[in-house]
N, C-alpha and C positions, 0 to 999 in steps of 0.2 A: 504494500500500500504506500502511495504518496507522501510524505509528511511536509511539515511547515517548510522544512530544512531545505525541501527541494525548488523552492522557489523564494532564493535567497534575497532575488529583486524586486519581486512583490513586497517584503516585509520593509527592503528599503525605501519603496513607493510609497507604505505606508503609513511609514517613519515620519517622509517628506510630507505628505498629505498633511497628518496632526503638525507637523512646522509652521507650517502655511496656515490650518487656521487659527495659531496661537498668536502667528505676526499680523493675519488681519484683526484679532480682536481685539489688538492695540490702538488706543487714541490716534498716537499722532501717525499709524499707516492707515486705521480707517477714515483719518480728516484728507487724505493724500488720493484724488482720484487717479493720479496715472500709478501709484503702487498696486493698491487695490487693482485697479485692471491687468496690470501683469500679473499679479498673485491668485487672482479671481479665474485668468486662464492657464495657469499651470494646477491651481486646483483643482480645475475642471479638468482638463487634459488625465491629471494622476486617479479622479473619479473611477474613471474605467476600470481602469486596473484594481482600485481599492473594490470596489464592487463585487469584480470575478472575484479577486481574492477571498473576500469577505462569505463569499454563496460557496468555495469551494473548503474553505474552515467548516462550515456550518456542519454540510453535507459529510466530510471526512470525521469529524467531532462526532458528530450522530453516529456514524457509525461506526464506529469503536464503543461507541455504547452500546449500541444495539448488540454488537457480539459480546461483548460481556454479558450482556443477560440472556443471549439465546437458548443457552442450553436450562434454560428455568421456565423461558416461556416461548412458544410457537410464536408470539405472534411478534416478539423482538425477532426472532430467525427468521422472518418473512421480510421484516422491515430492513433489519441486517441486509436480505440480497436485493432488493430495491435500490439501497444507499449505493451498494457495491458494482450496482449497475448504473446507474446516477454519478459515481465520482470520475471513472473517465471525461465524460462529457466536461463535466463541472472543471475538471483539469487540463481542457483543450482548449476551452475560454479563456483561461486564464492566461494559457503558455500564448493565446492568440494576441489578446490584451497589451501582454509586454514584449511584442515586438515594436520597436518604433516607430511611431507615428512621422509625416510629414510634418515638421514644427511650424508648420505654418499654417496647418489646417484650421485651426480655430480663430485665424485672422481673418479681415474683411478681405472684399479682391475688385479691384480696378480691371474694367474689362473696355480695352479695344476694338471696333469692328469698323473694316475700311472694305471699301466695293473694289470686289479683282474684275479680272477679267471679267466683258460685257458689257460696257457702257452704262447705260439709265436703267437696266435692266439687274444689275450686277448691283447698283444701287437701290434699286427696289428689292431686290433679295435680302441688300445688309438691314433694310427697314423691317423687312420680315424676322430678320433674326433678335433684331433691338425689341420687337413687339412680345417676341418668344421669351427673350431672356428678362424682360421686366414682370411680363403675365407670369411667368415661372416665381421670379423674385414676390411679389402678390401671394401667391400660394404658400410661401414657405415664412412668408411674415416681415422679410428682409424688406429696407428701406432701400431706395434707388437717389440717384442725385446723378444729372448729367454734367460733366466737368467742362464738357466742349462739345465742337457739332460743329460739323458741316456739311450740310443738306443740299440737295438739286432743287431745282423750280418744280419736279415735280414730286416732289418733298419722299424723292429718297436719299440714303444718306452715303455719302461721301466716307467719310470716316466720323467717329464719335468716340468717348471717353465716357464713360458711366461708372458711377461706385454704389457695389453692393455692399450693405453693412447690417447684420443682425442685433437686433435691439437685446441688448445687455450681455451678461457674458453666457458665451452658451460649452458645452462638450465638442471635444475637438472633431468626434464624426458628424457634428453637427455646424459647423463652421461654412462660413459662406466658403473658402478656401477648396475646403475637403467636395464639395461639391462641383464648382465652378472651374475650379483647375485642368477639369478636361476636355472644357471647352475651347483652350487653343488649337489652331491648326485650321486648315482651309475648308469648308463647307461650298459645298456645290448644289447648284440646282437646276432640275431640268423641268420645263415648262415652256408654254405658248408666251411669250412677253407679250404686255398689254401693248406694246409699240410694234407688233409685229401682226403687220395685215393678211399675211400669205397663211396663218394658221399654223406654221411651223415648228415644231419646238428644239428650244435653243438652250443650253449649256452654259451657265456661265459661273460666276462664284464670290466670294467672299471671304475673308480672312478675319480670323477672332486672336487677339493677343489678352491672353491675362495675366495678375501678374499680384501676386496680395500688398493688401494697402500697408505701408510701414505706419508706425505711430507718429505722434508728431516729437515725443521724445524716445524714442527708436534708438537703444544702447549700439546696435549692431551698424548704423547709416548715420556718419558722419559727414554735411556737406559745408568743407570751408569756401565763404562766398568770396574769394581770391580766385577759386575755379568755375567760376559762375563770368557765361557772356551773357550780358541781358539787353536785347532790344526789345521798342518798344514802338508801338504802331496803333493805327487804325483799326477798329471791328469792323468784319466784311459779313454780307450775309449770301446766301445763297445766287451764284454768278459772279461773287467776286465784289459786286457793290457794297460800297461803306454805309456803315448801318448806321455810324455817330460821326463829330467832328471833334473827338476828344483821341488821343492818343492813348489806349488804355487796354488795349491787347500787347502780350506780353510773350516773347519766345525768350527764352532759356535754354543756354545752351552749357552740358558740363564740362567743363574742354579737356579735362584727362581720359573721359569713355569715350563723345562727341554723341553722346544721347541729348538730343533734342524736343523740349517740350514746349507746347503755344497754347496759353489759353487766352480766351476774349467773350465769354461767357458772362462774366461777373461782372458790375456795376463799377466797379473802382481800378484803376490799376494796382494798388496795394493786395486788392484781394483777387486778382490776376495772377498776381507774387507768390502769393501763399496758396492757391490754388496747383499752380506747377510745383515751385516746391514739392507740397504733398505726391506729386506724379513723379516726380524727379527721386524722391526718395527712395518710392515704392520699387522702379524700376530698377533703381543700384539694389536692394533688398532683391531682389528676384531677379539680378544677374550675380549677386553673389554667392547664392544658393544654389545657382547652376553649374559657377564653376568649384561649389565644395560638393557638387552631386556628380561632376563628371572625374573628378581628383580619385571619388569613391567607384567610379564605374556604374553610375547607379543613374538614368536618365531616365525614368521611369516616365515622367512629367514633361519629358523635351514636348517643343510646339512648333509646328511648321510654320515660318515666317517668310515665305516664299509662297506667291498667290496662283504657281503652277498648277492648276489642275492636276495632274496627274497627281499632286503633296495631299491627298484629300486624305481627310478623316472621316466623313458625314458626307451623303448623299440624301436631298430634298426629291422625290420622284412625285411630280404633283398631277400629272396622266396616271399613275398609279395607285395615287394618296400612297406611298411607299415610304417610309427611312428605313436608311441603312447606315449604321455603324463600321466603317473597316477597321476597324482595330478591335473590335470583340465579335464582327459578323454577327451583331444584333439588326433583326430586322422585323418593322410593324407595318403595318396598312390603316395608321390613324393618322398619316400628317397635318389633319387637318386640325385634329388635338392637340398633337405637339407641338403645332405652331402655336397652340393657343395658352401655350405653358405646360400640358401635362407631359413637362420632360425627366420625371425622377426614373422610369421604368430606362430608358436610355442612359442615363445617367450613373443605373444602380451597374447596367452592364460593366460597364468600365470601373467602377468601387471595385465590381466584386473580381475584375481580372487583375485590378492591382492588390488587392489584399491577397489573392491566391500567390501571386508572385512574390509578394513580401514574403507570404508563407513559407514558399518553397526555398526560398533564399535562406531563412533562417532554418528552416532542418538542416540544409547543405552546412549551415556554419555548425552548427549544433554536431 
């Protein structure tokens, strides 16, 4: 039988756990909102683990009692092999638990969508997918805020910046992150475009970059503004025409990456500033993690950034009402649901291809 002794990380989880809530029931970290929210998500995060842990004590405890008294009463020896068939389970939870998570799963996520290939059409597609991923965001409780935009005349979109953020702290399988994360990479779609008289259906696509939002005091994303080029401009709207006479759009540029970000959204040039910033930040956070995930061999999460059709992850089939997933060959006949948000069933495909993988990864180390 398993004992305590065999899941030496769990007890250290749990250790950590009671740390964490002795430091939030402190005055001066519970007057502290950015403590409390780092503390509030590793709490949450080490949950999990105290959980299985906690069901897998309970169930292994029971039954060591139970055989101590079975040989006195039948109906402990009944209860006895119940337990005993109950504590594998209970001990595969566990071992699943304390494999490591994505540490960025239970952060918010900044999501990119720019029109590929297909002209006004490839535009109407990225509005399709903006319409998908906020209806989704709706569903699952999460706040939306668009950072930027740049739309056509016939109000498809160009490219745009949107931030997903769940209201209060939540568990990191529950993080806007752990879900949205797989939505980078190219989306394609095939249909009759409303601009196409001949009836013919045409191919085109759309690119999703996501990227989790860093905090504004973000220990890991230091940005000294000596690396910062800031110009500053006119707000355009859709064709290019200026929308104000105020100079109050803002590109930023890092000049050691040469990651560039523009916003002209906001009311102020100041809050232009601190708008990019926030994107500026997130981006270094989610190129520094890729290159401490390629160091590992471990790209689970890479995102095609290249609008080449052929780099597809998602196929939109709207003659078929059809999705199809190529990365876990998930395939439905509801597009017209999916479009409309009900994307968890897609979504769970690819959790559950990357938690299988984690899996296996860690028996191979084990």
């Amino acid at each position: 039988m398993a004992t305590a002794d065999d899941f030496p990380a769990a007890r250290m989880a749990l250790d950590e756990y009671h740390e964490i809530e002795r430091q939030m029931s402190q005055p001066e970290v519970a007057s502290d909102p950015d403590k409390i929210r780092k503390l509030g998500r590793r709490h949450a995060e080490l949950g999990q683990i105290v959980s299985a842990y906690e069901s897998y004590r309970q169930i292994r405890d029971d039954l060591e009692a139970a055989q101590e008294f079975a040989s006195e009463d039948e109906s402990f020896a009944q209860e006895a092999q119940r337990l005993e068939a109950d504590l594998p389970e209970a001990a595969e939870k566990l071992r699943t638990a304390l494999i490591p998570r994505d540490p960025d799963d239970a952060r918010d996520t900044i999501m990119e969508i720019k029109a590929g290939a297909g002209g006004e059409e490839a535009a109407l597609f990225a509005g399709d997918l903006l319409r998908m991923y906020t209806r989704y965001a709706e569903k699952r409780s999460w706040s939306t805020e668009i950072m930027s935009q740049n739309m056509t005349e016939l109000g498809g979109v160009k490219d745009i910046q949107i931030a997903f953020r769940s209201k209060g702290v939540v568990a990191p399988a529950d993080g806007v992150w752990a879900s949205l994360k797989y939505e980078g990479g190219v989306h394609r779609v095939q249909r009759i475009p409303v601009t196409e008289s001949q009836g013919r259906i045409q191919t085109s696509a759309a690119g999703v970059i996501v990227f989790p939002e860093a905090d504004d005091d973000d220990d890991e994303i230091e940005v000294d503004p000596k690396d910062l080029k800031i110009d500053i401009f006119m707000s355009s709207g859709p064709g290019g025409q200026s929308v104000n006479t105020t100079y109050s759009a803002v590109r930023m540029t890092h000049i050691p990456t040469g990651i560039v970000v523009s916003m002209q959204d906001e009311k102020s040039q100041i809050q232009n500033r601190q708008a990019a910033l926030r994107v500026l930040k997130s981006r270094l956070l989610a190129m520094k993690h890729e290159e401490e995930a390629q160091e590992a061999a471990d790209m689970r999460h890479s995102q095609v950034r290249s609008l080449d059709r052929s780099e597809r992850i998602r196929t939109y089939n709207f003659p078929e009402n059809r999705i199809v997933d190529h990365r876990t060959n998930y395939k439905a006949y509801n597009l017209d649901a999916v479009l409309d948000g009900d994307l968890q069933a897609v979504i769970d495909s690819d959790i559950k291809a990357d938690e299988e993988a984690r899996l296996a990864s860690q028996n191979k180390q084990d």
